[in-house]
C-alpha positions in Angstrom: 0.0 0.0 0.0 2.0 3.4 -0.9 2.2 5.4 1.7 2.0 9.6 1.0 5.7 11.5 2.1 5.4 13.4 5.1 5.2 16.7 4.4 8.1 19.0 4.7 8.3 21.1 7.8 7.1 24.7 7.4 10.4 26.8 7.2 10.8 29.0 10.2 10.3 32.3 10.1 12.7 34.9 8.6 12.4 37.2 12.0 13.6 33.9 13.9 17.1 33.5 12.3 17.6 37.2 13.2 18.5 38.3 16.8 16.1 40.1 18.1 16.7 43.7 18.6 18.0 44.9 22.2 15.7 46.3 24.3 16.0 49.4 26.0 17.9 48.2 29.2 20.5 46.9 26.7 21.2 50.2 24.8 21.7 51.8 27.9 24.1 49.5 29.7 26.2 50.1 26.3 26.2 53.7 26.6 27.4 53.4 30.3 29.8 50.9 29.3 31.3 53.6 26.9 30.8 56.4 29.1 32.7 54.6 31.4 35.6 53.7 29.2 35.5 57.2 27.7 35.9 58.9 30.9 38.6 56.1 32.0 40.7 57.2 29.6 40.3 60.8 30.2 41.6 60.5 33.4 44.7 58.5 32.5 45.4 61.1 29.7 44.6 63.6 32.2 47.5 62.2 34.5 49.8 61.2 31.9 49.4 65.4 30.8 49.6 66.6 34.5 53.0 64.4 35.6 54.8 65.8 32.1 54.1 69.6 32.9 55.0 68.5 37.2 58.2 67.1 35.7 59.3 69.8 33.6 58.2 72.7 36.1 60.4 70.1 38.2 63.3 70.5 36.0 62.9 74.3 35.7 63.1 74.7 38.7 66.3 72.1 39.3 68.1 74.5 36.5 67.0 77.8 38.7 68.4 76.2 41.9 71.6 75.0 40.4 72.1 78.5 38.4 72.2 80.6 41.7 73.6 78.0 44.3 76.9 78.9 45.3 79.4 75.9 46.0 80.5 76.4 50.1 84.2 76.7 50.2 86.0 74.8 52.7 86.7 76.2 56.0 90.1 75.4 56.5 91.8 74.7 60.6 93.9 77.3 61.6 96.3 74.7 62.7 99.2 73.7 60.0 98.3 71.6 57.2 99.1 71.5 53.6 96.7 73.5 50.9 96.0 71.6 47.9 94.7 73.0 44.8 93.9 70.3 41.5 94.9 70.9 38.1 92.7 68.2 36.5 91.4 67.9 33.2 91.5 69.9 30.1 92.6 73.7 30.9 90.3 75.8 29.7 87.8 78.5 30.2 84.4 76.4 30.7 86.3 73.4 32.4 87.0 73.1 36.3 90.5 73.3 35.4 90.0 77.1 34.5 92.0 80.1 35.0 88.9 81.5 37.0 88.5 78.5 39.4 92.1 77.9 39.9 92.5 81.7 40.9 90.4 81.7 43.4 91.6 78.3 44.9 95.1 79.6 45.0 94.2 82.9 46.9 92.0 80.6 49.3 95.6 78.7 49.8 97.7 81.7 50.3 96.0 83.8 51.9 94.9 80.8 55.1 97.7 81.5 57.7 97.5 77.6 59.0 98.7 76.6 55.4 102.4 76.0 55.4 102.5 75.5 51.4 100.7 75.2 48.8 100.5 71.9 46.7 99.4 71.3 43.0 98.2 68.0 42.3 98.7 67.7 38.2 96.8 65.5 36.1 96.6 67.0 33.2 97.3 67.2 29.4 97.7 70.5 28.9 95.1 73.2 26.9 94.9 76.6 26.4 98.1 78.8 26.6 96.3 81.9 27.7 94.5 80.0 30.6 97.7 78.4 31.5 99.8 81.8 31.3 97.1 83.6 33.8 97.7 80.8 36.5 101.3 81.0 36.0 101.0 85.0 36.3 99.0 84.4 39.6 101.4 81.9 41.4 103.9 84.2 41.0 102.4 87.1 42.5 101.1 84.9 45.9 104.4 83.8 46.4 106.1 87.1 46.1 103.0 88.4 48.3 102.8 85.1 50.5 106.4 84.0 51.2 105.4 80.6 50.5 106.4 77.8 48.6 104.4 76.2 45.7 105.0 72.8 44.8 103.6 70.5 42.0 103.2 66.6 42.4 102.1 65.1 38.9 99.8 61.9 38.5 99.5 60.1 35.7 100.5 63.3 33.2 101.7 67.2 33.0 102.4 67.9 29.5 101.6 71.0 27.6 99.5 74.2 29.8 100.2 71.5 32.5 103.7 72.2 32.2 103.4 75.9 32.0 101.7 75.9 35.4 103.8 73.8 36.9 106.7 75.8 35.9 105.6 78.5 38.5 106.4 76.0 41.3 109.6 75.4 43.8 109.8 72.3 42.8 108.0 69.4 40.5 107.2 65.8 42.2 106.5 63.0 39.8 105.7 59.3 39.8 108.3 57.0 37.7 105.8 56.8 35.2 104.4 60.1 34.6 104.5 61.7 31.1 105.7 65.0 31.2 107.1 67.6 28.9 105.2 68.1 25.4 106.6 71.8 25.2 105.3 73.0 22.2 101.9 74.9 20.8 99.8 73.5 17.9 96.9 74.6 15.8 95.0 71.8 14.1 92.2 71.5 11.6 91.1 69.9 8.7 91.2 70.1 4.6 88.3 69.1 2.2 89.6 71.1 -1.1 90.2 67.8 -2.8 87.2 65.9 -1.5 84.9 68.8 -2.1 86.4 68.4 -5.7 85.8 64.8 -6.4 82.2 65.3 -5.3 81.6 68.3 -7.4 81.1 70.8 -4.4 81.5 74.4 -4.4 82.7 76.4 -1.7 81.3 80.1 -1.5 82.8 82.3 0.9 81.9 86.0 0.8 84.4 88.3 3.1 85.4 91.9 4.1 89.0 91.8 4.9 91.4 89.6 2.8 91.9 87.4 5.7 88.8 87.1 7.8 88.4 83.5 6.1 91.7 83.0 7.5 92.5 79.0 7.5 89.2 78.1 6.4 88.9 74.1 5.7 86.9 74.3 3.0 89.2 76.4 0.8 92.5 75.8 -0.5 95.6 77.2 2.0 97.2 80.5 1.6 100.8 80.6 2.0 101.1 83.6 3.4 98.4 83.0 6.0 100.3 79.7 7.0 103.3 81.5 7.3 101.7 84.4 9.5 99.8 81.5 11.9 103.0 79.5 11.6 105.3 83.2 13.4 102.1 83.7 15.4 102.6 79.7 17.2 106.3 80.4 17.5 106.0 83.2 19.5 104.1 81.8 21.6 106.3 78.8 21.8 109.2 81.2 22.6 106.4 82.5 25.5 106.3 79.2 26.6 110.0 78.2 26.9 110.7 81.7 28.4 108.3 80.9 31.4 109.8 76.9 32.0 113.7 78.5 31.6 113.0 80.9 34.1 110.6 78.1 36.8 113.3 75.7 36.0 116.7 77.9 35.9 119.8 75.8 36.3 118.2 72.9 37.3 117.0 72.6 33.4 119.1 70.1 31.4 118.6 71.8 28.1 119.0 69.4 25.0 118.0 69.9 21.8 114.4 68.0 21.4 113.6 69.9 25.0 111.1 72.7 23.3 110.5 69.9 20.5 106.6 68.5 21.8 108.6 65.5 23.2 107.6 63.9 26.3 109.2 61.6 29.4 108.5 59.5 31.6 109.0 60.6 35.5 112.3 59.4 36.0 114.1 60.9 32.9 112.1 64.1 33.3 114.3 64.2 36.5 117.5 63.3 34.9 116.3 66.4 32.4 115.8 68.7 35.0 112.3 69.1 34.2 111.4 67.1 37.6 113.1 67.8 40.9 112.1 64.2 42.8 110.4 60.9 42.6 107.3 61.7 45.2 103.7 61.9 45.3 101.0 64.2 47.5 101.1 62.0 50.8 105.2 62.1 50.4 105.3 66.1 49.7 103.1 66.9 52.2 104.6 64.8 55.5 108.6 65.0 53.9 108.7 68.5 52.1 106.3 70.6 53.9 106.3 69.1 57.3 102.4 68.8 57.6 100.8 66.0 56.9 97.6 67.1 57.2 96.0 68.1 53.7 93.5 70.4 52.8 91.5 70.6 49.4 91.0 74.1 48.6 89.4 73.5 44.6 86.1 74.9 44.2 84.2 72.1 42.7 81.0 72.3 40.4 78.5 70.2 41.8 76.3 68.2 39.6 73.8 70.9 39.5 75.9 73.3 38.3 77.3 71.3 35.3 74.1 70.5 34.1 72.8 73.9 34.6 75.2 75.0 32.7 75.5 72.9 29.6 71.3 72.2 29.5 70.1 75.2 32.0 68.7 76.7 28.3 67.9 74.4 26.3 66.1 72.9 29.1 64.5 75.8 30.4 63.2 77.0 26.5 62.1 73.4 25.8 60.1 73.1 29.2 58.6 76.3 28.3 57.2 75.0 24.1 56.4 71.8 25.9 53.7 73.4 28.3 52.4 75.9 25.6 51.9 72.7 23.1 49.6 70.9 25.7 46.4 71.4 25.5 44.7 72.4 28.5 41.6 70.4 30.0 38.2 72.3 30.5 
C-alpha cells in the first residue's frame, strides 16, 4: 500500500534567524559601558598630561636652583696643614680646570695662615696657553706676596698648559711613570679642497677683509696666511719656553728636542731637569712641607651646576614649548 511522504516542515520564520533587537535596558548598559571607558581614559590622559608639565616645572626649577647655588668653600683649621689645589682635566675656560676657578683656589691657599705651602696636584694634558699663562702669572704674584712655597706633584701626566703651570712652582714631584714635557703649541684642523672636488662641491665664501676666512677648511691654504699662523705659534712657543727656563733655571738640562713636543716618563724628566724628585702628595706633604695634614682648597662644580650650565637653556626653552603645546583640560 504506498504510503504519502510526510510533508516538509514549514520553514521558520525569517524574524527567527535574526537576533532580536536589544531592548531598552540593553542600549543603555552600552552607553554606560562607553561612558565609562570614555571617561577612563580621560583620566589617564589627564595624568599622563599633568605628571609631564609637574616634571618639567620640576626640572625648571632644578636649573634655577643650580644657576644661583653657590658651592661652600671649605673652611680650613687654623692649625698647620698642607693646601692643595687640582689641576685636572682639560685647561680651559668652561672646564673646572679654569684660569677662573684655579685663581680663586690659590688665593683661598695663600692667603689661610694655617697653610704651610701650597700643593698642586697635576693631572693634566695641557690646553689653552692663555689659561695656563694667567695661573702661572698668579702663582707668582702669591708667592712674592705670601712667602710661601708652591710645589707640583704630577699623577698620571703634566704635559703642555700643564707644564706651563707647573713651571711656576719650587719644585715638580712625579711618579716613575708620569708623562711629562710636550713643550710645544699646535693649531690643528682639517682640509676638504680635494674631496669637495671629487664630489663636485662648491665652496662660496663672501668676506670683508682679505683674511677674515683666514685657515678656512673648505678652501684651498694661503701661503702667506700659513706663514703668519705658523710666526704667530712660534711666538708663543718662545712664551712658553721663556716661562719653563725661568721656573726651572739651572736645574734645566737643556738638550736639543727639550722645546720639540717630546715627552718623558717621570724618572728621565728628573734626569732632564724638568722634575726635581720621585714623590707623590702624601710624600710632599709629610717629607717637604712638614704637615701631613692636607687640605682641598678647589672649588668644585656640583652636579647641578654642570648641568645647569651645559642644559640650564635648552632645558629651560624646551620646558617652556612643551607646556604651551599641551592642550589644556576644561
Amino acid at each position: 500500500m504506498l504510503q504519502a511522504a510526510p510533508a516538509a516542515p514549514a520553514p521558520a520564520p525569517a524574524a527567527a534567524s535574526v537576533a532580536a533587537p536589544a531592548g531598552a535596558g540593553g542600549y543603555e548598559a552600552l552607553v554606560a559601558q562607553f561612558a565609562q571607558d570614555y571617561l577612563r581614559d580621560r583620566r589617564a590622559e589627564r595624568r599622563w598630561r599633568t605628571g609631564f608639565r609637574l616634571l618639567w616645572l620640576g626640572l625648571a626649577l632644578f636649573v634655577a636652583w643650580a644657576l644661583f647655588y653657590q658651592p661652600h668653600h671649605v673652611t680650613a683649621p687654623n692649625t698647620p696643614h698642607t693646601a692643595l689645589v687640582e689641576v685636572r682635566g682639560e685647561i680651559s675656560a668652561d672646564t673646572e680646570a679654569s684660569a677662573e676657578l684655579m685663581l680663586a683656589a690659590l688665593r683661598n691657599a695663600f692667603e689661610d695662615q694655617g697653610a704651610q705651602a701650597v700643593v698642586l696636584r697635576i693631572n693634566s694634558p695641557g690646553g689653552s696657553p692663555v689659561q695656563a699663562g694667567i695661573v702661572y702669572d698668579e702663582i707668582q704674584r702669591l708667592k712674592a706676596k705670601h712667602g710661601k712655597k708652591v710645589y707640583a706633584v704630577v699623577e698620571e701626566i703634566c704635559a703642555s698648559g700643564a707644564y706651563y703651570i707647573a713651571a711656576a712652582a719650587d719644585d715638580i714631584y712625579v711618579d716613575k711613570a708620569s708623562i711629562v714635557g710636550s713643550i710645544g703649541v699646535l693649531m690643528d684642523g682639517f682640509g676638504f679642497t680635494g674631496l669637495m672636488e671629487k664630489l663636485g662641491i662648491e665652496r662660496r665664501l663672501l668676506t670683508a677683509g682679505e683674511n677674515k676666512g683666514m685657515l678656512d677648511p673648505y678652501t684651498k691654504e694661503n701661503p702667506r696666511q700659513k706663514a703668519f699662523a705658523q710666526a704667530m705659534l712660534d711666538q708663543i712657543h718662545r712664551q712658553f719656553i721663556a716661562v719653563v727656563r725661568e721656573g726651572r733655571g739651572e736645574r734645566l738640562k737643556e738638550t736639543p728636542e727639550m722645546f720639540s713636543g717630546l715627552f718623558w716618563n717621570g724618572e728621565e724628566a728628573v734626569k732632564l731637569g724638568l722634575a726635581d724628585g720621585l714623590g707623590n702628595l702624601d710624600f710632599v706633604a709629610r717629607e717637604v712641607v712638614k704637615a701631613e695634614e692636607v687640605i682641598d682648597y678647589t672649588p668644585r662644580d656640583n652636579v647641578a651646576e654642570r648641568l645647569a650650565k651645559r642644559f640650564g637653556a635648552a632645558m629651560g626653552e624646551g620646558a617652556v614649548k612643551a607646556l604651551r603645546q599641551i592642550p589644556a583640560i576644561h
